[in-house]
ROMAR-157043 format. One line per field, with one value per residue (C-alpha): residue number from 1; residue in three letters; chain; y, z, x. Coordinates in nm, 4 decimals. Layout:
residues N
pati	[NUM ...];
kemi	[Ala ...];
bami	[A ...];
c2	[Y ...];
c3	[Z ...];
c1	[X ...];
This chain:
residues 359
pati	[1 2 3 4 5 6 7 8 9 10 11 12 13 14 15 16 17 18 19 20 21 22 23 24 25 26 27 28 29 30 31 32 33 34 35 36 37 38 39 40 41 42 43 44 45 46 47 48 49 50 51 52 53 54 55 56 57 58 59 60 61 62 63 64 65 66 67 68 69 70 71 72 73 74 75 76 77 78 79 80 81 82 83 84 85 86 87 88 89 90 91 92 93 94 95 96 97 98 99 100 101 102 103 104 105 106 107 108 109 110 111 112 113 114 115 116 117 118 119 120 121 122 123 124 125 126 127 128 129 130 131 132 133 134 135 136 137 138 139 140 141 142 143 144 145 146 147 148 149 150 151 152 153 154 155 156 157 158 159 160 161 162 163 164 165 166 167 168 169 170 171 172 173 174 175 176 177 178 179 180 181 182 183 184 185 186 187 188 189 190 191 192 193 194 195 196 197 198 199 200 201 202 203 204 205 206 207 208 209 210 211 212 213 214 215 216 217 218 219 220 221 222 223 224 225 226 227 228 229 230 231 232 233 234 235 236 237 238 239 240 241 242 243 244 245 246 247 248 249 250 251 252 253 254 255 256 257 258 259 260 261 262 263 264 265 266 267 268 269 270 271 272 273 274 275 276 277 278 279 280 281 282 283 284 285 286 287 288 289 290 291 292 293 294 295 296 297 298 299 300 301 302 303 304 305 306 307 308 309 310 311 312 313 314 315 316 317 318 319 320 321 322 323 324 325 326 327 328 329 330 331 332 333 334 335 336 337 338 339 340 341 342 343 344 345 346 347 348 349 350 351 352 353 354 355 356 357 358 359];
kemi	[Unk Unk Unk Unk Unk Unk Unk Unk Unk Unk Unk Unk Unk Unk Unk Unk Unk Unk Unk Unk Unk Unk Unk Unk Unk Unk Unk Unk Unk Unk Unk Unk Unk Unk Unk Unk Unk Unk Unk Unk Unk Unk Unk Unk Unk Unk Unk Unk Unk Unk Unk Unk Unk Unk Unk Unk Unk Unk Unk Unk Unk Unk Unk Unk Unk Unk Unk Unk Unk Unk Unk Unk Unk Unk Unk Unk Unk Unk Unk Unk Unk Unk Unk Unk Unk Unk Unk Unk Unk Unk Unk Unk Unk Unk Unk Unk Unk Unk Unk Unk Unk Unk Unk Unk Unk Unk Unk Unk Unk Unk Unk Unk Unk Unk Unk Unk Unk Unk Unk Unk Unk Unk Unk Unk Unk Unk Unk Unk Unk Unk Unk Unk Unk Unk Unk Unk Unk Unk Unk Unk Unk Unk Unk Unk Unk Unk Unk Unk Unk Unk Unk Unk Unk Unk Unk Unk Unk Unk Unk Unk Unk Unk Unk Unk Unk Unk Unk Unk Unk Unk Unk Unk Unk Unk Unk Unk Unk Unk Unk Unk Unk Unk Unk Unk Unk Unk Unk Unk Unk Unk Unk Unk Unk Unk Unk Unk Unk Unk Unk Unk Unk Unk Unk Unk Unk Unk Unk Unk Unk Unk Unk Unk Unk Unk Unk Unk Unk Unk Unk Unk Unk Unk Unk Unk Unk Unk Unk Unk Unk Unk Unk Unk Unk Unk Unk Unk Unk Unk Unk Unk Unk Unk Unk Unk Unk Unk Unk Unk Unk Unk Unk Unk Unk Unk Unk Unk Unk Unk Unk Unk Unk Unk Unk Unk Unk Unk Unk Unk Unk Unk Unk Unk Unk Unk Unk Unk Unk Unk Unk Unk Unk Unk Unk Unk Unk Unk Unk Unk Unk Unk Unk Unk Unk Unk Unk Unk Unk Unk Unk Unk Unk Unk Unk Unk Unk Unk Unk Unk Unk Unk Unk Unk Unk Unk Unk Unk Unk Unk Unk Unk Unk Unk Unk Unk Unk Unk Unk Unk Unk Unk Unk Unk Unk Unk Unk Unk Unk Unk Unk Unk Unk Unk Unk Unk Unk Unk Unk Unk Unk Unk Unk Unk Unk Unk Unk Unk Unk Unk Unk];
bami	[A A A A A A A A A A A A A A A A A A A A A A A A A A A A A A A A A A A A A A A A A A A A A A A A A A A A A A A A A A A A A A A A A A A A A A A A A A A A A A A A A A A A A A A A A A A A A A A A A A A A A A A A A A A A A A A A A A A A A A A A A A A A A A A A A A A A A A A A A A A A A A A A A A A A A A A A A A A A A A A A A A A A A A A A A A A A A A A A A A A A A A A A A A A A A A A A A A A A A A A A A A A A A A A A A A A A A A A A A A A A A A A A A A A A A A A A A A A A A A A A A A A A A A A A A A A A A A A A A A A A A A A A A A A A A A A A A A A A A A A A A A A A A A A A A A A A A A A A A A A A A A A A A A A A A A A A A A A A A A A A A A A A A A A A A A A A A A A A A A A A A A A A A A A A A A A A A A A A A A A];
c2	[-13.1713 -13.3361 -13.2352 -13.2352 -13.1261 -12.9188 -13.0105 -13.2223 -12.8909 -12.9199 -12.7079 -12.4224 -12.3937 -12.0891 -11.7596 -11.5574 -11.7127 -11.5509 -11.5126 -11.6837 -11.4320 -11.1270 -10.9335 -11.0242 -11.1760 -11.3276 -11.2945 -11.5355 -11.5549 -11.5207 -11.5876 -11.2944 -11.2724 -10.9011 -10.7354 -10.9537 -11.1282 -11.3868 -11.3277 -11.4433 -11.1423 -11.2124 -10.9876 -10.9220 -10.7902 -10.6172 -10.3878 -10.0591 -9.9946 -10.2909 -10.2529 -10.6579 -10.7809 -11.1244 -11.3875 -11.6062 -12.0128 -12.1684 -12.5423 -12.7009 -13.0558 -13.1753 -12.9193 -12.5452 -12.2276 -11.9502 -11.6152 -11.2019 -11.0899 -10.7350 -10.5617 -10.2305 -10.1030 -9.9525 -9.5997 -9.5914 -9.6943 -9.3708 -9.3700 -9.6774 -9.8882 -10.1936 -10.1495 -10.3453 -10.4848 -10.6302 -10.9249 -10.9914 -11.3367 -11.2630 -11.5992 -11.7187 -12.0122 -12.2252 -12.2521 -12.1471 -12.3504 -12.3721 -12.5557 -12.3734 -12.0604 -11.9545 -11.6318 -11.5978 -11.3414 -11.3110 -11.1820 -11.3969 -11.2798 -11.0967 -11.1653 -11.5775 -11.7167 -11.9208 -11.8721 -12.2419 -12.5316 -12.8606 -13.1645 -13.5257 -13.7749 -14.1102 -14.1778 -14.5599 -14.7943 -14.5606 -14.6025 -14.4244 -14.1885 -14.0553 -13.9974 -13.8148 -13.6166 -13.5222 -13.4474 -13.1905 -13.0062 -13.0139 -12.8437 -12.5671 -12.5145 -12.4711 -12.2349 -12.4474 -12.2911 -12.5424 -12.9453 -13.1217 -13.5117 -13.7513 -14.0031 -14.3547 -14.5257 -14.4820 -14.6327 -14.4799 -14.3202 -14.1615 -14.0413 -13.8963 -13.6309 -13.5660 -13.4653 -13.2378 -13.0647 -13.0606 -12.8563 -12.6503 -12.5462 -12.6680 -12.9692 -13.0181 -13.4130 -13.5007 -13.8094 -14.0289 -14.2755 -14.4144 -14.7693 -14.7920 -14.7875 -14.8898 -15.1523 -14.9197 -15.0305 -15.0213 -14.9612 -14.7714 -15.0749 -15.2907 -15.6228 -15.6165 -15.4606 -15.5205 -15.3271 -15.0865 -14.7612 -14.6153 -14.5878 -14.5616 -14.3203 -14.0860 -13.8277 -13.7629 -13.6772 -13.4300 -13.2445 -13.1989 -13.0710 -12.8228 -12.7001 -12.6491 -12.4215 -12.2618 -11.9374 -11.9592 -12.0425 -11.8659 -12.2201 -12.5625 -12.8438 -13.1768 -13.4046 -13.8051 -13.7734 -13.9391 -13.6184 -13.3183 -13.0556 -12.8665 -12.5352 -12.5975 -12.1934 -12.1040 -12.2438 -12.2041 -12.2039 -11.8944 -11.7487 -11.9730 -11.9322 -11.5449 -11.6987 -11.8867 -11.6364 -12.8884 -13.2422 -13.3955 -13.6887 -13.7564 -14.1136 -13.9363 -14.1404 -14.0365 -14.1209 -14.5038 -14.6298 -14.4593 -14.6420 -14.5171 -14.3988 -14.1509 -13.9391 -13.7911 -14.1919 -14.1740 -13.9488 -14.1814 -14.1202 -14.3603 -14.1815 -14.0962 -14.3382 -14.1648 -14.1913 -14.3291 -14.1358 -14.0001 -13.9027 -13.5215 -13.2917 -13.0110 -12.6334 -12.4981 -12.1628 -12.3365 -12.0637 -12.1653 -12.5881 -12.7522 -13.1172 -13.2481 -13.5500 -13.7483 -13.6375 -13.2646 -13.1553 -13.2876 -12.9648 -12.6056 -12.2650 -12.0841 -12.4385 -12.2289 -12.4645 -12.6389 -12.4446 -12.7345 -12.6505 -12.7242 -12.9246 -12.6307 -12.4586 -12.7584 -13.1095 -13.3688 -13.5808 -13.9173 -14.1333 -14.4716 -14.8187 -14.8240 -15.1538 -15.0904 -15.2663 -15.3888 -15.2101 -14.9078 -14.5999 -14.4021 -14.0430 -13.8773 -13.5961 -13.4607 -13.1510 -13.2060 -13.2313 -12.8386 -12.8359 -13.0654 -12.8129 -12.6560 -13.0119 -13.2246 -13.0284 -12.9260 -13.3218 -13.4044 -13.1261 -13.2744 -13.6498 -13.5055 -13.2994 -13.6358 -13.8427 -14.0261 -13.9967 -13.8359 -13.5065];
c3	[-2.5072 -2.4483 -2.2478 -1.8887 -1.5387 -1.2582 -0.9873 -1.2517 -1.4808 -1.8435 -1.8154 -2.0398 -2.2214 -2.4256 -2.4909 -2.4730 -2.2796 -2.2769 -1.9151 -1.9400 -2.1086 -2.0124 -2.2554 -2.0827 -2.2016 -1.9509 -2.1106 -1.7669 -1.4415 -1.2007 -0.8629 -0.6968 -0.4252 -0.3735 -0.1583 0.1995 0.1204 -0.1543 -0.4596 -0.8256 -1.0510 -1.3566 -1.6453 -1.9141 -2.1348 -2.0008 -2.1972 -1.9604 -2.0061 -1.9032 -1.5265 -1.4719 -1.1183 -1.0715 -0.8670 -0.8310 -0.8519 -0.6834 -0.7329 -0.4027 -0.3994 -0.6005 -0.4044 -0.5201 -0.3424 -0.4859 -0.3483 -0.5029 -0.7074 -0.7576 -1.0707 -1.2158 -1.5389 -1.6396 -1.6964 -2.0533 -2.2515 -2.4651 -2.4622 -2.6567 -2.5782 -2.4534 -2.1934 -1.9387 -1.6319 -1.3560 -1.1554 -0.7952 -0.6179 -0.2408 -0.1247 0.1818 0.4514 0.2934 -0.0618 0.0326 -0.2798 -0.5406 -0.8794 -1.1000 -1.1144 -1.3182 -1.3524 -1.3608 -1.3402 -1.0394 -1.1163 -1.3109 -1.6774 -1.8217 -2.2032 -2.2877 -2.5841 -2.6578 -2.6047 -2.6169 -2.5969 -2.5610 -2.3871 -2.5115 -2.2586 -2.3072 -2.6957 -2.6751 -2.9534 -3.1604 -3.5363 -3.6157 -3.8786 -4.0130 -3.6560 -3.5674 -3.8965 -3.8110 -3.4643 -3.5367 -3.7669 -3.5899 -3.2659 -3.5471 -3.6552 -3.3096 -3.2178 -3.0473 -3.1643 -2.9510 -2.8871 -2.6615 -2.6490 -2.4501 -2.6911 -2.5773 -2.9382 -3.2618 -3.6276 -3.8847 -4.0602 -3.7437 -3.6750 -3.9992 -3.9415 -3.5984 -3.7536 -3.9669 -3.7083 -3.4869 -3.7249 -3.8455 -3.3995 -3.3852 -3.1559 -2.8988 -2.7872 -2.4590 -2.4250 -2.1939 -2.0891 -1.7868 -1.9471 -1.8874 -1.5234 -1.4401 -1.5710 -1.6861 -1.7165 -2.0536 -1.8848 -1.5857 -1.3707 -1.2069 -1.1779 -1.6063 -1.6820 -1.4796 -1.3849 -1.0852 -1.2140 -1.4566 -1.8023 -1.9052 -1.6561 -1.7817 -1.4258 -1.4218 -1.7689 -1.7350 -1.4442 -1.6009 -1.8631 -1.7033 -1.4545 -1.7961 -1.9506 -1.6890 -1.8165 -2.1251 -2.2362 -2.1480 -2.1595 -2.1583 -2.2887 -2.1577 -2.3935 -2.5670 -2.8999 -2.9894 -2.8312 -2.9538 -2.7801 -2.9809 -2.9581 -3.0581 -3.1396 -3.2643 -3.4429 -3.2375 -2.8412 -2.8861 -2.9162 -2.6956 -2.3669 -2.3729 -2.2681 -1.9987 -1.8289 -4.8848 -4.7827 -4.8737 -4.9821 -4.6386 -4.7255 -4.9138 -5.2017 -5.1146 -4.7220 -4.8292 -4.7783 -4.4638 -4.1641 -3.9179 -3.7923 -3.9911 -3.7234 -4.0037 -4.0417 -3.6818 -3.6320 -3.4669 -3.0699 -2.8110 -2.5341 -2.2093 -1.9446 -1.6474 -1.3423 -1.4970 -1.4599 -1.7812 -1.8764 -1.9587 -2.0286 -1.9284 -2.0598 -1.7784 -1.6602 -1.5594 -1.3131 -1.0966 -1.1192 -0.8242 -0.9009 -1.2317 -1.3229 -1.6134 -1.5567 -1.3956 -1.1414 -0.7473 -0.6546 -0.7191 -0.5604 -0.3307 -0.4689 -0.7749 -0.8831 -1.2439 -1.4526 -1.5590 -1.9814 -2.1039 -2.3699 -2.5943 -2.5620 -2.6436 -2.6823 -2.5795 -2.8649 -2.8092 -3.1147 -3.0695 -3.0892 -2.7990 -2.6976 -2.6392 -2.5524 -2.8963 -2.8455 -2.7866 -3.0439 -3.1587 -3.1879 -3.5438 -3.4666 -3.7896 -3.6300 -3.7126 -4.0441 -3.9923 -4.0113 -4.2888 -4.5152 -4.3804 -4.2400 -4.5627 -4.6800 -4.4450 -4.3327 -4.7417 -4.7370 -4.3884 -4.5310 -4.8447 -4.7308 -4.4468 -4.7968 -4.7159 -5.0218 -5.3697 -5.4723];
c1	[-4.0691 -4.4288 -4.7009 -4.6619 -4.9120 -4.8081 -5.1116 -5.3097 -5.3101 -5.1312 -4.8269 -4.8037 -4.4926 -4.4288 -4.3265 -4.6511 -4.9040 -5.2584 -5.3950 -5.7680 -6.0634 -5.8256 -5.6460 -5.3277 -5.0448 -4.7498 -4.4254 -4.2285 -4.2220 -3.9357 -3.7706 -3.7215 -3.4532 -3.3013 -3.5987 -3.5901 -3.9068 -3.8959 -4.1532 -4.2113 -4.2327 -4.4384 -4.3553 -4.6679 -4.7927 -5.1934 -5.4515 -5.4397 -5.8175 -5.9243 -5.8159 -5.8102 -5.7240 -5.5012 -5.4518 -5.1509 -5.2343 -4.9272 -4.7779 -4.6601 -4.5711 -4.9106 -5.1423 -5.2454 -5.2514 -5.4100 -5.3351 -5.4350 -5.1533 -5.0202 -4.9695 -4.7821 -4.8043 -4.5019 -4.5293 -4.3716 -4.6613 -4.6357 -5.0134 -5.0567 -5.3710 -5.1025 -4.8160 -4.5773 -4.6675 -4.4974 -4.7501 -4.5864 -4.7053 -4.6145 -4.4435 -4.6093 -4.5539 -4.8290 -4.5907 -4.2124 -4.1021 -4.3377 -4.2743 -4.4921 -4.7276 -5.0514 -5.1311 -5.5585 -5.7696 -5.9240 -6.2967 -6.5289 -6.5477 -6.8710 -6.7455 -6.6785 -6.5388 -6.8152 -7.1892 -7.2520 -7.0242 -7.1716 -6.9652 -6.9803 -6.8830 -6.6786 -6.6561 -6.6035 -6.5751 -6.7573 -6.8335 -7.1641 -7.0111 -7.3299 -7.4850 -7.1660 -7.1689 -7.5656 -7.5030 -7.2384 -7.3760 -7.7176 -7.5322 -7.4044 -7.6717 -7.8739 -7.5939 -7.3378 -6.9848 -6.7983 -6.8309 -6.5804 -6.5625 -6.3750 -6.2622 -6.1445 -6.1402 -6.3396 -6.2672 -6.0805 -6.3545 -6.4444 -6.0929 -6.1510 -6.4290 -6.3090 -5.9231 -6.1621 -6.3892 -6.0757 -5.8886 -6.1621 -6.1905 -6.5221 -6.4424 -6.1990 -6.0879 -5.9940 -5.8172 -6.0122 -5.7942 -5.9202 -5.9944 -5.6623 -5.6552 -5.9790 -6.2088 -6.4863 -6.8433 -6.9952 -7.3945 -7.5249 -7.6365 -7.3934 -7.5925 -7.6302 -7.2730 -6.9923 -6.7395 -6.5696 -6.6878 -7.0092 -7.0174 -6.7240 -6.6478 -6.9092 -7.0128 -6.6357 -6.5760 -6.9442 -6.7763 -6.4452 -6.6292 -6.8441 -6.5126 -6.2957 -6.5430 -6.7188 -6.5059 -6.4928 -6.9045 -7.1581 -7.3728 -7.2608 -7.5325 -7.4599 -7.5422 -7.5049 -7.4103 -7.7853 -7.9180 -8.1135 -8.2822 -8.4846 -8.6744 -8.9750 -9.1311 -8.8036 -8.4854 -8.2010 -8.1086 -7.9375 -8.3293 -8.4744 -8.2369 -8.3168 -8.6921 -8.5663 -8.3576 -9.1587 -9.1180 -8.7369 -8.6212 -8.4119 -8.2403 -7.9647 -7.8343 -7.4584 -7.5074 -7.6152 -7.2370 -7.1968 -7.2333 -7.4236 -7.7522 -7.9453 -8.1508 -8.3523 -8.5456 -8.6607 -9.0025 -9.2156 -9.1839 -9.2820 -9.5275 -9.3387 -9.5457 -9.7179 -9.5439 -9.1918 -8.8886 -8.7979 -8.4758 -8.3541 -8.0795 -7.9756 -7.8147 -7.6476 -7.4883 -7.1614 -7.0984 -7.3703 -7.2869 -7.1137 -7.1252 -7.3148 -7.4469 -7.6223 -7.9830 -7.9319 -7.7507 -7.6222 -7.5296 -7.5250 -7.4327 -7.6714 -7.9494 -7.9767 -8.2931 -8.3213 -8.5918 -8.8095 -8.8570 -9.2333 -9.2730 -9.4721 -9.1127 -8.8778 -8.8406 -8.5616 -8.4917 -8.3312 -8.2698 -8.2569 -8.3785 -8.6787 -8.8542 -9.1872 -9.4911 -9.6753 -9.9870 -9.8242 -9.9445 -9.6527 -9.6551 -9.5883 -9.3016 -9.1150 -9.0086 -8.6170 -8.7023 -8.7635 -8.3833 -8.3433 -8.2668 -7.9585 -7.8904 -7.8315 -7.6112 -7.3498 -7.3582 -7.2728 -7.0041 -6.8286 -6.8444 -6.6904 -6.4250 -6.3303 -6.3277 -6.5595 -6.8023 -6.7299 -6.8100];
């Protein structure tokens, strides 16, 4: 069958389901009837050294209940490192008849999946192949292992390097398909583009997002696709985070064909002006983020504050078309063409394995 939600959540439909960053596998869950009280016994599959704790996430007509779970493994393991376990959900007043049940684990995880995933909000209309290309490979090779976009519409060339990073596990699409129910904006001020809600429904797609990976990255970067942060004493953000807590030819013969921007042209930047609100991004611990939004954060637990980033550590790097006043001296900054080496070549080898350009 297709895909289908229990309490807005994509139903999980399968035989051996892994229980979040646990190794814990549930096997099905059941009705149980026979002992007075109704339950739902959950049979699994659990590592016995890893002593994991669970919670039960119940589905009651469109609203969750979450409740702690109780577990037995069975005592004929034979010593092996896996055994049986039996999860009981308690059924209480609040969800006498529930749908659906999740099985989670019920402390937050010390080991993630990722170390840093970065999330792209509302691909729209997009057709900047080479940009796309760049970007990518630019998060790899900062240390991103994970990128997750929510993709309205691109063009088929697009489509094309996505299917490829999608299949390779380096980027995850979401569907964004709110154009459909709401007439989106395409800018962030209502007076110059209309519409009923922001961006293309941007803030919404950024918390998603952050709430989808919060447990399984130990970062998330929120970040336009035109977007680099980069360390500026060392190469990667996997070294710079632990602080915090020969000249190419770069027009590439085999990249002239490809539409798109080429970020490696653009190493003039335009002054920030005193006393103007400049834009920034943000890496995040996604544990600590309540409510996110384009420029930092609207809320976060205990007012955890942002850690403002000086700009002898790392630089934002926007690249774009700026207007600027004519007078206005531009400052020389080549530093991405410190990456330009590993760069060129991983973009050539994604264009050429998306058949885009020959061999």
């Amino acid at each position: 069958g297709g895909l289908y939600t229990a309490c807005g959540v994509q139903v999980k439909d399968g035989h051996v389901i892994k229980v979040s960053h646990l190794n814990t596998y549930v096997i099905g869950s059941y009705m149980e009837h026979r002992l007075g009280e109704k339950q739902i016994k959950t049979i699994a599959i659990v590592l016995r050294s890893e002593q994991a704790t669970f919670s039960c996430v119940m589905c009651c007509d469109g609203t969750t209940v979450r409740l702690p779970a109780e577990h037995s493994i069975h005592s004929d393991h034979f010593n092996f490192e896996y055994g049986t376990a039996t999860i009981t959900c308690q059924i209480k007043s609040s969800c006498l008849t529930p749908t659906h049940v999740a099985i989670t684990a019920s402390d937050a995880p010390t080991t993630f999946q990722y170390n840093f995933t970065i999330c792209i909000s509302a691909m729209f209309d997009y057709k900047n192949v080479l940009n796309l290309v760049q970007s990518m490979e630019m998060f790899r090779l900062l240390g991103a292992q994970r990128v997750v976009i929510y993709k309205t519409n691109c063009d088929s060339n697009t489509q094309k390097v996505l299917d490829y990073y999608e299949k390779n596990g380096f980027v995850e699409i979401i569907p964004w398909t709110i154009t459909k129910h709401i007439n989106v904006s395409r800018g962030w001020e209502i007076n110059k583009s209309p519409g009923r809600l922001h961006y293309f429904g941007q803030i919404p797609a950024l918390n998603d997002c952050v709430y989808r990976y919060m447990y399984q990255s130990r970062y998330v970067a929120l970040h336009d696709m035109d977007e680099l942060i980069l360390p500026i004493k060392v190469k990667t953000w996997t070294e710079l985070l632990p602080q915090l807590e020969d000249m190419l030819n770069y027009e590439q013969d085999k990249w002239k064909n490809i539409q798109g921007v080429n970020i490696l042209n653009y190493i003039n930047r335009v002054p920030n002006p005193p006393n103007y609100f400049s834009n920034f991004k943000i890496i995040v611990n996604p544990r600590l983020v309540l409510k996110a939004t384009v420029h930092g954060l609207l809320d976060s637990v205990n007012g955890k504050p942002l850690v403002w980033v000086s700009n002898s550590i790392a630089h934002m790097y926007h690249f774009k078309h700026f207007t600027y006043p004519p007078n206005t001296k531009l400052v020389r900054d080549d530093h991405l063409w410190d990456y330009a080496n590993d760069l060129i070549p991983a973009v050539s080898k994604v264009l050429q394995a998306s058949r885009l350009i020959e061999a």
